[in-house]
C-alpha positions in Angstrom: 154.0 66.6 61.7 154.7 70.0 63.4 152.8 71.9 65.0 155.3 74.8 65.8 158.8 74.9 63.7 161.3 77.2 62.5 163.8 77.2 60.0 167.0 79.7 59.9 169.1 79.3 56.3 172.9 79.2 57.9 174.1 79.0 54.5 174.6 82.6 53.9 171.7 82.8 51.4 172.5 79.9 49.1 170.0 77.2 50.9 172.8 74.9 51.5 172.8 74.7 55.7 169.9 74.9 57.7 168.9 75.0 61.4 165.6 73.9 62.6 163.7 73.4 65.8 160.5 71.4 65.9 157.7 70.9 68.5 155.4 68.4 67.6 152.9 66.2 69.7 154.3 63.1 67.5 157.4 63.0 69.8 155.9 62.4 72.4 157.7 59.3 74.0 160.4 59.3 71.5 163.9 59.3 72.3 166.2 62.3 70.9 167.5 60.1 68.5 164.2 58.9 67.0 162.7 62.2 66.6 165.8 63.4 64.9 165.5 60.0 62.7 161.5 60.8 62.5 162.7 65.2 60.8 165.7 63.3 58.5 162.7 61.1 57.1 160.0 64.0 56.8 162.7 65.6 54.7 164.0 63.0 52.6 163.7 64.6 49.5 164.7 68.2 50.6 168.4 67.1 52.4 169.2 65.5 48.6 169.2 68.9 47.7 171.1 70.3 51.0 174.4 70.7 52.0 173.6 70.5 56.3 171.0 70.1 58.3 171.4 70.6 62.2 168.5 69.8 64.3 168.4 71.9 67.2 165.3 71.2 69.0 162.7 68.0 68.7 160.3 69.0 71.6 156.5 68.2 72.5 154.8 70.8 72.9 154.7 70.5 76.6 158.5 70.5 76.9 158.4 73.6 74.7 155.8 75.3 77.4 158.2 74.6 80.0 160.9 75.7 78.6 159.5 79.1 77.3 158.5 79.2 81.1 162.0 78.9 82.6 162.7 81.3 79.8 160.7 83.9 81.0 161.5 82.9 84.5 165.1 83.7 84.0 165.1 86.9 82.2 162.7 88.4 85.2 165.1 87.2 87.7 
């Protein structure tokens, strides 16, 4: 499903909370809500073993690109 992601254990080291940002072409069109619903059923069998998971980001990869390039566009100002 994605083609870019990242994962930060919040937990403190015990693998109980997790952050995550996705960006994935398979969103494109999708409403927030329906991505989110599209990550909680990729990971069906990983969140029965979790205490949190808080989905930061659920972007296409375009959306990414343009927000790495207000990114950059704000740290040069």
């Amino acid at each position: 499903m994605p083609v870019s992601g990242e994962v930060v254990d919040t937990s403190g080291g015990c693998g109980a909370s997790f952050v995550v940002e996705i960006v994935s072409e398979q969103f494109e069109g999708k409403r927030l809500l329906e991505r989110h619903r599209m990550v909680n059923a990729a990971l069906e069998e990983e969140l029965k073993e979790i205490h949190a998971l808080s989905i930061k980001k659920t972007v296409t990869p375009e959306q990414w690109k343009q927000q790495q390039e207000a990114n950059q566009s704000n740290a040069a100002a």
